[in-house]
DSSP file (Angstrom, degrees, kcal/mol; ACC not computed):
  #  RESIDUE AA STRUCTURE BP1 BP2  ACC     N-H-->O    O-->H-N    N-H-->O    O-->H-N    TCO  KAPPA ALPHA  PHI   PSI    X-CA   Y-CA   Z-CA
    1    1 A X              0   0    0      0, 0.0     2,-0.3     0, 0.0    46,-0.0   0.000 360.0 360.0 360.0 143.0  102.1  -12.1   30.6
    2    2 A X    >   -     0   0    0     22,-0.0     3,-1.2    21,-0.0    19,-0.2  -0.945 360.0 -62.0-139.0 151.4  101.6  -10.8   27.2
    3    3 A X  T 3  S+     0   0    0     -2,-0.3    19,-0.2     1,-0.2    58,-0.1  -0.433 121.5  20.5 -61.7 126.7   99.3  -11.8   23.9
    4    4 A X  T 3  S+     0   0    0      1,-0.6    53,-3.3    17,-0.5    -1,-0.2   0.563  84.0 141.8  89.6  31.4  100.0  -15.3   22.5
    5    5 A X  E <   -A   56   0A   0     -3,-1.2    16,-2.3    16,-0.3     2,-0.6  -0.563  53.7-131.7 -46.3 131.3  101.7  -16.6   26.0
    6    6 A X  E     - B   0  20A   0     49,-2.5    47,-1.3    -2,-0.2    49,-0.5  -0.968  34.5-174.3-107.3 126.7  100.4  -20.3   26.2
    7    7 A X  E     -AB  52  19A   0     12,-1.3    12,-2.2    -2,-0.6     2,-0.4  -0.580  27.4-138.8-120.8-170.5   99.2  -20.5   29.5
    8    8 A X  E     -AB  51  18A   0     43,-0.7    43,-3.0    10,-0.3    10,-0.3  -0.968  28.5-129.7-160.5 108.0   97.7  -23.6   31.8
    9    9 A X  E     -A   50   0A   0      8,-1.5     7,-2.7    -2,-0.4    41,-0.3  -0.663  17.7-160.5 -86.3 146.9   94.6  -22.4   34.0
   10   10 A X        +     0   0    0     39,-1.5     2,-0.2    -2,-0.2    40,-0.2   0.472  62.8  18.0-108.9 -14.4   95.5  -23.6   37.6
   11   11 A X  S    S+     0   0    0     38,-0.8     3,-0.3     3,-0.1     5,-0.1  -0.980  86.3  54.1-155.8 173.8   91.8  -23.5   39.3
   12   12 A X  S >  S-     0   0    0     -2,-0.2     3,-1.7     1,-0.2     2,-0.2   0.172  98.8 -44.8  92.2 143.4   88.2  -23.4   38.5
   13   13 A X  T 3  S+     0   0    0      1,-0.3    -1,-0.2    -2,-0.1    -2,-0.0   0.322 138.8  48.6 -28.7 -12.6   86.0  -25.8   36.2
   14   14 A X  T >  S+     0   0    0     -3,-0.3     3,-1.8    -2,-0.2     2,-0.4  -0.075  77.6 151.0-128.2  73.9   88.4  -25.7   33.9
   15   15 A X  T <   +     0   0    0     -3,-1.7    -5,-0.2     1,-0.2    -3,-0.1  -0.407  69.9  25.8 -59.4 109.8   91.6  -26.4   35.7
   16   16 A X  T 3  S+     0   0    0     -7,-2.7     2,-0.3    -2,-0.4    -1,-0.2   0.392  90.4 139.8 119.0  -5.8   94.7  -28.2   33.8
   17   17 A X    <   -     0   0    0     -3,-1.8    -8,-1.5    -8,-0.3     2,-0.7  -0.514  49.9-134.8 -93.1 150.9   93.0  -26.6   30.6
   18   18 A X  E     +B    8   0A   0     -2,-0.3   -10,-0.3   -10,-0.3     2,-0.2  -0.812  32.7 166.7 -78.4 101.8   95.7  -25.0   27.7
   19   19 A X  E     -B    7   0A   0    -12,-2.2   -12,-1.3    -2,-0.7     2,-0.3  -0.767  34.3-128.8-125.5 176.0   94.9  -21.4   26.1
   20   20 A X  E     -BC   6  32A   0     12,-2.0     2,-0.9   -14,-0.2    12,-0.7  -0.627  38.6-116.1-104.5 152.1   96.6  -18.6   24.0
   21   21 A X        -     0   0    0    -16,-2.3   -17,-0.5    -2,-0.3   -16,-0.3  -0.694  32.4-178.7-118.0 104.9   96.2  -15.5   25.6
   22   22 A X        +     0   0    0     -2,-0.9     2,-0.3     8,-0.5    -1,-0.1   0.832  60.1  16.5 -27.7 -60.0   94.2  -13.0   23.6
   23   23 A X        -     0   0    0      7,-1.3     2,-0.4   -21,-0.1   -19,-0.1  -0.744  55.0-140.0-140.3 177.4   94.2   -9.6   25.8
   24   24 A X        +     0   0    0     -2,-0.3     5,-0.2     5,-0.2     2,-0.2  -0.971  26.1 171.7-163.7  98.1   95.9   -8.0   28.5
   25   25 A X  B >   -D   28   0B   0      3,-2.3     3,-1.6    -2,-0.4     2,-0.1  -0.628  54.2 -84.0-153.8 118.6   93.9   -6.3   30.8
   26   26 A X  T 3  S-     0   0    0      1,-0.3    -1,-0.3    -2,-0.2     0, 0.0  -0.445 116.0 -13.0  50.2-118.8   95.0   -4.6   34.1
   27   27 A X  T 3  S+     0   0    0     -2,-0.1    20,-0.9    -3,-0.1    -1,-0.3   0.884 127.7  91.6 -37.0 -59.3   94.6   -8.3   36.5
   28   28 A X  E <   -DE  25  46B   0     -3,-1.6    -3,-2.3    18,-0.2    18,-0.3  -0.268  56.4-172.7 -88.3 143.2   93.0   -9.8   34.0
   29   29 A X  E     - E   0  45B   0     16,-0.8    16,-0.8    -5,-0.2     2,-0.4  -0.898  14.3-141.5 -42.6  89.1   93.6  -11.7   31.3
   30   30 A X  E     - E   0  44B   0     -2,-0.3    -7,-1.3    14,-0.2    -8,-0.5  -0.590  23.9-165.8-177.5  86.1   91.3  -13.1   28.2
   31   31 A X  E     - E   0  43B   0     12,-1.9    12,-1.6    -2,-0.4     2,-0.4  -0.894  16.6-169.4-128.7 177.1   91.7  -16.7   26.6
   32   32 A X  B     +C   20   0A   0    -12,-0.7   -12,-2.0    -2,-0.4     6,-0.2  -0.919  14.7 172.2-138.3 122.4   90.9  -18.8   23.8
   33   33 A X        -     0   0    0      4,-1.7     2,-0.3    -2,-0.4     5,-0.2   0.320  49.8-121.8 -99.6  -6.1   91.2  -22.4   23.2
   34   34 A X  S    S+     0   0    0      3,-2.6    42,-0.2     1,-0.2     4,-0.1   0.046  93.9  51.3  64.1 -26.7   89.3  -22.5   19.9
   35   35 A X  S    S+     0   0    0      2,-0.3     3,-0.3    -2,-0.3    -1,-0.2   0.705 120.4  10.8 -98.6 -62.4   87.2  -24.6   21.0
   36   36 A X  S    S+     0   0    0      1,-0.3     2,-1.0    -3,-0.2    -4,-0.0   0.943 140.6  33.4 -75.7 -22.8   85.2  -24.4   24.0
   37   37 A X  S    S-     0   0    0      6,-0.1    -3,-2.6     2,-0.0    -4,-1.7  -0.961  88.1-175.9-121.3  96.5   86.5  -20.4   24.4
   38   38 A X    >   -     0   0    0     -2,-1.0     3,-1.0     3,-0.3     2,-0.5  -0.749  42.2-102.7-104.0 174.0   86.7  -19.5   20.9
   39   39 A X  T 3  S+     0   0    0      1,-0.3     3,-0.1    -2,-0.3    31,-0.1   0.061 117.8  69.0 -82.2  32.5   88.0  -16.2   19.9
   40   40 A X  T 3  S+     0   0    0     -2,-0.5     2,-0.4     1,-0.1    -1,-0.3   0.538 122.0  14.7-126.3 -68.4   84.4  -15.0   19.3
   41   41 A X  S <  S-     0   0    0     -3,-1.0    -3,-0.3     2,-0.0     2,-0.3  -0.742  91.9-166.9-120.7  87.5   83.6  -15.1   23.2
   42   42 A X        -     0   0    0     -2,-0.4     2,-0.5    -5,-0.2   -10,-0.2  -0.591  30.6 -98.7 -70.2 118.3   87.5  -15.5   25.3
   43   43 A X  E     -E   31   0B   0    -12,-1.6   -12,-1.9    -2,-0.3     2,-0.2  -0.492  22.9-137.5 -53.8 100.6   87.5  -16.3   28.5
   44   44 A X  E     +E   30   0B   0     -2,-0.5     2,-0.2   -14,-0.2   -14,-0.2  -0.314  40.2 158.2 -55.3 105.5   87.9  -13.7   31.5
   45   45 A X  E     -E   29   0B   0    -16,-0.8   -16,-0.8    -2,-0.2     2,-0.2  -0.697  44.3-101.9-144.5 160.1   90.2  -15.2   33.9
   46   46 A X  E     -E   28   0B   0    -18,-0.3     3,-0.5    -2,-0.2   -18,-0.2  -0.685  27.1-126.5 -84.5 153.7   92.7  -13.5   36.8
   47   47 A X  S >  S+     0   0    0    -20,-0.9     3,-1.3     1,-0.3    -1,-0.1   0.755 111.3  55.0 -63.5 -45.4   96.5  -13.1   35.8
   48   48 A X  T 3  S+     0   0    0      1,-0.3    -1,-0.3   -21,-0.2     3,-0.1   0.220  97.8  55.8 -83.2  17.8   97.0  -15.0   39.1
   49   49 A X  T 3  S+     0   0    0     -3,-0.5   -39,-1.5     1,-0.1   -38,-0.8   0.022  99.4  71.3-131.8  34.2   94.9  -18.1   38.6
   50   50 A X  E <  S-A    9   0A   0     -3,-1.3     2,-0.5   -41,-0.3   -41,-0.2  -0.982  76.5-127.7-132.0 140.3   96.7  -19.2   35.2
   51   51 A X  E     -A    8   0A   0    -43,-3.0   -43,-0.7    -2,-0.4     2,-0.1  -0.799  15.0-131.7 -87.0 107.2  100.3  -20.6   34.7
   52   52 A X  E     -A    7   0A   0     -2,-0.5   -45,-0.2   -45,-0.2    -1,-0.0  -0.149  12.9-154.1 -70.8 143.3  102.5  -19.1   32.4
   53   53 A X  E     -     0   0A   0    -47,-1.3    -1,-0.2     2,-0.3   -46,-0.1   0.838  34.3-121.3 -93.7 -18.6  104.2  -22.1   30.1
   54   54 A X  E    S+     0   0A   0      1,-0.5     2,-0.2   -48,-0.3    -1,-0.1   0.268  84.0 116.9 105.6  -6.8  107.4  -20.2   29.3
   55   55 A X  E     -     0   0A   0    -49,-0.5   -49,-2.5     2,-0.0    -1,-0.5  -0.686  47.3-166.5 -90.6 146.9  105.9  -20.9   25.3
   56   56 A X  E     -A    5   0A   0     -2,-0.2     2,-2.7   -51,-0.2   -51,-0.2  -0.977  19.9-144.3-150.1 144.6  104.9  -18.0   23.1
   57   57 A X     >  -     0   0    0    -53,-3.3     4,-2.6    -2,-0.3     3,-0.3  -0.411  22.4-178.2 -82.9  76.7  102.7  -18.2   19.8
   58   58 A X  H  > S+     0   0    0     -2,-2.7     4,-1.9     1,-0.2    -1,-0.2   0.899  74.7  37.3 -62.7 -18.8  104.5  -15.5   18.1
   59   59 A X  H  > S+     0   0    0      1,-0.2     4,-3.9     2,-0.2    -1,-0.2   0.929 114.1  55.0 -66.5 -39.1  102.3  -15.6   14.7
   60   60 A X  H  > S+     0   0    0     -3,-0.3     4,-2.3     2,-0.3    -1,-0.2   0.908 111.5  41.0 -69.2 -48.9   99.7  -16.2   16.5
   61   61 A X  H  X S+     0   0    0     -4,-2.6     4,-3.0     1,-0.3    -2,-0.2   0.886 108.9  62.2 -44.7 -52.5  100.5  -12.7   18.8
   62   62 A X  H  X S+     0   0    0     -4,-1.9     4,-2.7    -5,-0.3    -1,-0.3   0.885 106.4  42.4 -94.4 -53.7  101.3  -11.0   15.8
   63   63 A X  H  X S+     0   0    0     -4,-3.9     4,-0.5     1,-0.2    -1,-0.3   0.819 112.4  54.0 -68.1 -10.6   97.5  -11.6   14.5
   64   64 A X  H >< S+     0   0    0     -4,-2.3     3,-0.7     2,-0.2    -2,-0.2   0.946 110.6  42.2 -42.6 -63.3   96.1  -10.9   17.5
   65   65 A X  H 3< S+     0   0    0     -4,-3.0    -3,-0.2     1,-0.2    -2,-0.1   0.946 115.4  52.3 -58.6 -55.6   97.8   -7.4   17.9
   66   66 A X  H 3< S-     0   0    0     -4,-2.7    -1,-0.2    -5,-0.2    -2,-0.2   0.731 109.2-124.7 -63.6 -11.9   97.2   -6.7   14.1
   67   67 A X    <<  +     0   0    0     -3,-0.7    -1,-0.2    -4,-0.5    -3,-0.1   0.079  57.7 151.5  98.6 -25.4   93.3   -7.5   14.5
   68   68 A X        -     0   0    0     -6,-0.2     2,-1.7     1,-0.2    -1,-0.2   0.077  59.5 -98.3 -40.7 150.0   93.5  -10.2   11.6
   69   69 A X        -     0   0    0      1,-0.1     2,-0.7     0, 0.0    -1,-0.2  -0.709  35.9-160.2 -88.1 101.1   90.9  -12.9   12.2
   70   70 A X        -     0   0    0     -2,-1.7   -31,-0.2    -3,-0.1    -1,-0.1  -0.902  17.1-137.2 -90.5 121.2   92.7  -15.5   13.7
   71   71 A X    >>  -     0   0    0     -2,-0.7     4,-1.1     1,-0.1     3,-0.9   0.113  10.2-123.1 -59.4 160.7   90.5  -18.6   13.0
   72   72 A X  H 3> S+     0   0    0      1,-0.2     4,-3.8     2,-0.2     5,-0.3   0.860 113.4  57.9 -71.4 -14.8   89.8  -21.3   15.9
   73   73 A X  H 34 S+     0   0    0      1,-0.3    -1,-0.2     2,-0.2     4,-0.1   0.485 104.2  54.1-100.2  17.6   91.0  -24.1   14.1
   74   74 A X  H <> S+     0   0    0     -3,-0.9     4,-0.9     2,-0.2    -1,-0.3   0.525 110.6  50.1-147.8 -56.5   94.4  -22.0   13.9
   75   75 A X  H  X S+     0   0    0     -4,-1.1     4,-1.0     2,-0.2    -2,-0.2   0.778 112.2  43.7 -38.1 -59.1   94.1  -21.6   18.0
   76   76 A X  H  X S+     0   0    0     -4,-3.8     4,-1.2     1,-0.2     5,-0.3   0.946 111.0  54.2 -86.3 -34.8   93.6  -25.4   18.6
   77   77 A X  H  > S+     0   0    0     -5,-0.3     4,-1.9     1,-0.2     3,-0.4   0.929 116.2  45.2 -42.4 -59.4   96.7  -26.3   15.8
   78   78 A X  H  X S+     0   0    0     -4,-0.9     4,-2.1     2,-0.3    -1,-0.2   0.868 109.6  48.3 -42.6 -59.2   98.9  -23.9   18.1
   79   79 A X  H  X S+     0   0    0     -4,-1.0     4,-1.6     1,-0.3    -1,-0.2   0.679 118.4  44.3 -86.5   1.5   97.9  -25.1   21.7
   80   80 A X  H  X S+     0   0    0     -4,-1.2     4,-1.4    -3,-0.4    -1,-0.3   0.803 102.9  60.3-105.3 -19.2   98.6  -28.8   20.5
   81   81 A X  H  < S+     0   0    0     -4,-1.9     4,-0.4    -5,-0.3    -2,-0.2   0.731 110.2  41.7 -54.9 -43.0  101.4  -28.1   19.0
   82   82 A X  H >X S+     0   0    0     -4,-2.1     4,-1.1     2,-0.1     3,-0.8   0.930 106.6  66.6 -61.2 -59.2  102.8  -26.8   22.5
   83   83 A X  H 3< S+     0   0    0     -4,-1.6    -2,-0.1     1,-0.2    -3,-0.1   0.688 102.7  40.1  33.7 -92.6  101.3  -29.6   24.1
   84   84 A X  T 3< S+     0   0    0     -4,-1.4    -1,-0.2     1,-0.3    -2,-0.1   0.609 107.5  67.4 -83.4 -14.8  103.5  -32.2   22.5
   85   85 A X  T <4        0   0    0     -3,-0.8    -1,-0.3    -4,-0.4    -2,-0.2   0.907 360.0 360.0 -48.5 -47.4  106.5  -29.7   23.0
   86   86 A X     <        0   0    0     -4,-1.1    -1,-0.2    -3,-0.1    -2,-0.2   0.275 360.0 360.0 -91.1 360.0  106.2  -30.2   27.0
């Protein structure tokens, strides 16, 4: 899994939900939906309870990495935009 992988959380309260993934860390993982996990506060999630979607947001990666303020409303355009892909 890598930053801007669109993933599908598989358990938990919000199971079924669609994120980008922010960060990369050891297990763990960090995502942001823009709305309820905006990139402000990302959600800390195990590698192993989310489902990779085989989609990746390369612009989206690419502001991540660089630090540029990618906006939320930039987040949710993205993950609906995969969505209607699947």
């Amino acid at each position: 899994m890598k930053i801007g992988d669109i993933v599908i959380s598989l358990c938990g309260h919000d199971m079924g939900e669609w994120y980008v993934v922010e960060q990369v860390l050891n297990e763990y993982v960090f995502l942001v939906d823009g709305k309820n996990k905006p990139i402000e506060k990302p959600k800390k999630k195990k590698a192993k309870h989310v489902l990779a979607t085989g989609h990746f947001a390369e612009s989206m990666a690419e502001k991540l990495l660089s630090k540029q303020s990618a906006c939320n409303a930039e987040i949710r355009k993205t993950i609906k935009f995969f969505k209607e892909q699947k």
